[in-house]
C-alpha positions as CSV (number, residue, x, y, z in Angstrom):
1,X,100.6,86.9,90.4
2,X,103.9,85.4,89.4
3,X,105.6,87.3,92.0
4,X,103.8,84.5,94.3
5,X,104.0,81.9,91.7
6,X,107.2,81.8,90.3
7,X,108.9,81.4,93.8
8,X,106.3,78.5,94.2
9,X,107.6,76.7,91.2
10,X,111.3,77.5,92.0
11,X,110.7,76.1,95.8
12,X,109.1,72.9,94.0
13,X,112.5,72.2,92.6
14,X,114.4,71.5,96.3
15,X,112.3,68.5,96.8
16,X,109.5,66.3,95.0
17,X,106.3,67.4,96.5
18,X,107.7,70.6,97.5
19,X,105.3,72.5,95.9
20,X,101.2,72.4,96.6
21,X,99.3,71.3,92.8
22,X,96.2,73.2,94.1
23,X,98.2,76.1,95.3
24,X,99.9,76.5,91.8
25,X,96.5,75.5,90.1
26,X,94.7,78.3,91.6
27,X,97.9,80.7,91.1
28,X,98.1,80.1,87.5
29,X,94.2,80.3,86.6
30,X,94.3,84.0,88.8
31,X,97.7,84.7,86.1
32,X,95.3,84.1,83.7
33,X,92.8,86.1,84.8
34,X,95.5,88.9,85.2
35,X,96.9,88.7,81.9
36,X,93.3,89.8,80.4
37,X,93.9,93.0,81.8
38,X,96.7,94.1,79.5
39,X,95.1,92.8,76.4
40,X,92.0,95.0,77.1
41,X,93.5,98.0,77.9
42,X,95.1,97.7,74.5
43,X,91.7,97.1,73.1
44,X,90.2,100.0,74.9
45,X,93.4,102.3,74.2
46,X,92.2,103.0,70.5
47,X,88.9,104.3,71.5
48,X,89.2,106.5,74.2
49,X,90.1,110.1,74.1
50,X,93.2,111.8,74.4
51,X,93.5,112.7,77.5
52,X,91.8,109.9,79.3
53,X,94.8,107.4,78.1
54,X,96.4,105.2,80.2
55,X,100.5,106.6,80.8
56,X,101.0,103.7,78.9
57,X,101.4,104.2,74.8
58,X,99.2,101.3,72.8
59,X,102.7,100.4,71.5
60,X,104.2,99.7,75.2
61,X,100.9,97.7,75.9
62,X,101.1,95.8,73.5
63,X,104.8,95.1,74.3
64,X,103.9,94.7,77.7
65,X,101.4,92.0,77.0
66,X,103.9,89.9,74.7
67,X,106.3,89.7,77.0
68,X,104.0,88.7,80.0
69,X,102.7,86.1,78.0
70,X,107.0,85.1,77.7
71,X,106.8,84.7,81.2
72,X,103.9,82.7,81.0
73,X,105.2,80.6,79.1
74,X,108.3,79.9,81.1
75,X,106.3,79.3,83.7
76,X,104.7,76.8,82.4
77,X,107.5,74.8,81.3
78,X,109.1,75.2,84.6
79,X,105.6,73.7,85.8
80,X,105.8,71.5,83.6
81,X,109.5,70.0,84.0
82,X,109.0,70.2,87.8
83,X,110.8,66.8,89.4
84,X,108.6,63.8,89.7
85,X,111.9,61.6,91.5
86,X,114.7,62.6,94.0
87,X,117.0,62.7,91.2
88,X,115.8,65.4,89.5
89,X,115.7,67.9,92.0
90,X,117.9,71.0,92.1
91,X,118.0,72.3,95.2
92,X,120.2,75.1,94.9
93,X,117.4,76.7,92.1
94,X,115.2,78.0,95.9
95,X,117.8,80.3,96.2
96,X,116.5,82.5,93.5
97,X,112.8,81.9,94.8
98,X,113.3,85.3,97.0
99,X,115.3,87.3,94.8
100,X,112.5,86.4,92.1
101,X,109.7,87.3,94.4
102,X,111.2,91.2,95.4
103,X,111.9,91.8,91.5
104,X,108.5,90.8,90.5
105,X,106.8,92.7,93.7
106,X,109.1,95.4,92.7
107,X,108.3,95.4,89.0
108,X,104.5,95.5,89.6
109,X,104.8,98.9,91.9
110,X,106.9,100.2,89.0
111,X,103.8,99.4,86.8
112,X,101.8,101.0,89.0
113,X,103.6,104.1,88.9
114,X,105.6,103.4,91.7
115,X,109.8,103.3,91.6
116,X,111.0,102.0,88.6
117,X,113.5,98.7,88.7
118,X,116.9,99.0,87.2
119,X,116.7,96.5,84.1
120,X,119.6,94.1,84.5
121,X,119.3,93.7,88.8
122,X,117.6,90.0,88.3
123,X,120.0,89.4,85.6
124,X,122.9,90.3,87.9
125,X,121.8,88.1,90.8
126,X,121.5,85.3,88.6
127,X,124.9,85.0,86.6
128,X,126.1,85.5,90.3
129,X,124.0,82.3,91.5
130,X,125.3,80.4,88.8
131,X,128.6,80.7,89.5
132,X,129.2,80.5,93.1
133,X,126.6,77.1,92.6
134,X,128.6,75.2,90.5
135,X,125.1,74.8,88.3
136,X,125.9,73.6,84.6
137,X,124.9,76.9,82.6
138,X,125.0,75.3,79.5
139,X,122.7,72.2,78.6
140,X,123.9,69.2,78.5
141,X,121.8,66.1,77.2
142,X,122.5,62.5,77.8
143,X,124.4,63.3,81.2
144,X,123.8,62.7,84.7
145,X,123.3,66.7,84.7
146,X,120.9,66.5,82.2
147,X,117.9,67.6,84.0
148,X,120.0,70.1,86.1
149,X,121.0,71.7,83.1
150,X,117.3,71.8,81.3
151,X,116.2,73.5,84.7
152,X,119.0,75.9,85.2
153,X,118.4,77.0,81.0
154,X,114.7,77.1,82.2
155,X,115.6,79.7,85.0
156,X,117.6,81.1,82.7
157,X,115.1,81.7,80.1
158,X,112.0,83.2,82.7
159,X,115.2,85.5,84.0
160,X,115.5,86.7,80.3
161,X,112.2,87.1,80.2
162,X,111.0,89.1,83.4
163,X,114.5,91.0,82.5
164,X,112.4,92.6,79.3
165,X,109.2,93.4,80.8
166,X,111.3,95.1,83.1
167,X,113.3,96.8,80.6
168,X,110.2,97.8,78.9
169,X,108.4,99.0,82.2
170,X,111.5,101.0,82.9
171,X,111.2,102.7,79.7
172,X,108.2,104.6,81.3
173,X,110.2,106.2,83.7
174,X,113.0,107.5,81.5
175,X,112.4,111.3,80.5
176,X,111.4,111.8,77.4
177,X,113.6,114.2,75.0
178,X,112.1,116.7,73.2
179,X,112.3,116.8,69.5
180,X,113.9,119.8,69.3
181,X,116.4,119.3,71.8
């Protein structure tokens, strides 16, 4: 779900209005819904037998559901904190609405079993955005930039995030060594 609604958010950034409150409404109470899964698979995880377990450890589930509840949370704030005047719009912050959406689509196939996504890619287009935009990477209250700055630290933040579920999805894919070797 937050590979369709954290490009939402990010789009609502360009302009005021940009982004549809009932689209993002429904969006966030389906992430909800979504985020249950995780915690009950954890639950479930301690009763089932052996060889019916998920290829998830209890361990990586429960890291898994921390850190989606980390995005969550960004999410929110970037909700939140989305401009309500011409002013505070950052228009430049759409260019990581695609780049977010294939790294989140991505991620969720590696979940699934599918490919697993190099930790550090989202990371990497990031720290490139910022510096060919000119965005103030560091905050800085009391200044016209301001607002710019609390959103680009936002982005930041959700980036950091997403970057260690993926990190942590990725670990799943990485042969295990034998204790003997």
């Amino acid at each position: 779900m937050q590979d369709r609604l954290l490009p939402e958010l990010l789009t609502g950034y360009a302009d005021v209005g940009a982004t549809d409150p009932a689209a993002v409404d429904e969006l966030r109470a389906r992430s909800r819904q979504v985020r249950e899964h995780p915690e009950t698979a954890v639950k479930e995880s301690h009763t089932e037998p052996a060889q019916r377990h998920s290829p998830w450890s209890t361990a990586q589930l429960e890291q898994i559901g921390t850190q989606v509840s980390m995005v969550a949370g960004c999410v929110t704030l970037l909700h939140e904190r989305l401009p309500r005047t011409p002013h505070d719009t950052v228009p430049a912050l759409t260019e990581l609405a695609d780049p977010m959406h294939e790294h989140l689509s991505a991620l969720a196939r590696a979940a699934a079993g599918g490919e697993p996504v190099a930790p550090g890619a989202l990371r990497s287009v990031f720290d490139s955005f910022t510096a060919r935009s000119g965005l103030p990477t560091e905050l800085s209250y009391g200044s016209d930039r301001a607002v710019t700055s609390h959103a680009v630290a936002l982005s930041a933040a959700t980036v950091d995030a997403v970057e260690a579920l993926t990190a942590t999805i990725a670990s799943r894919h990485r042969p295990r060594r034998h204790a003997a070797a």
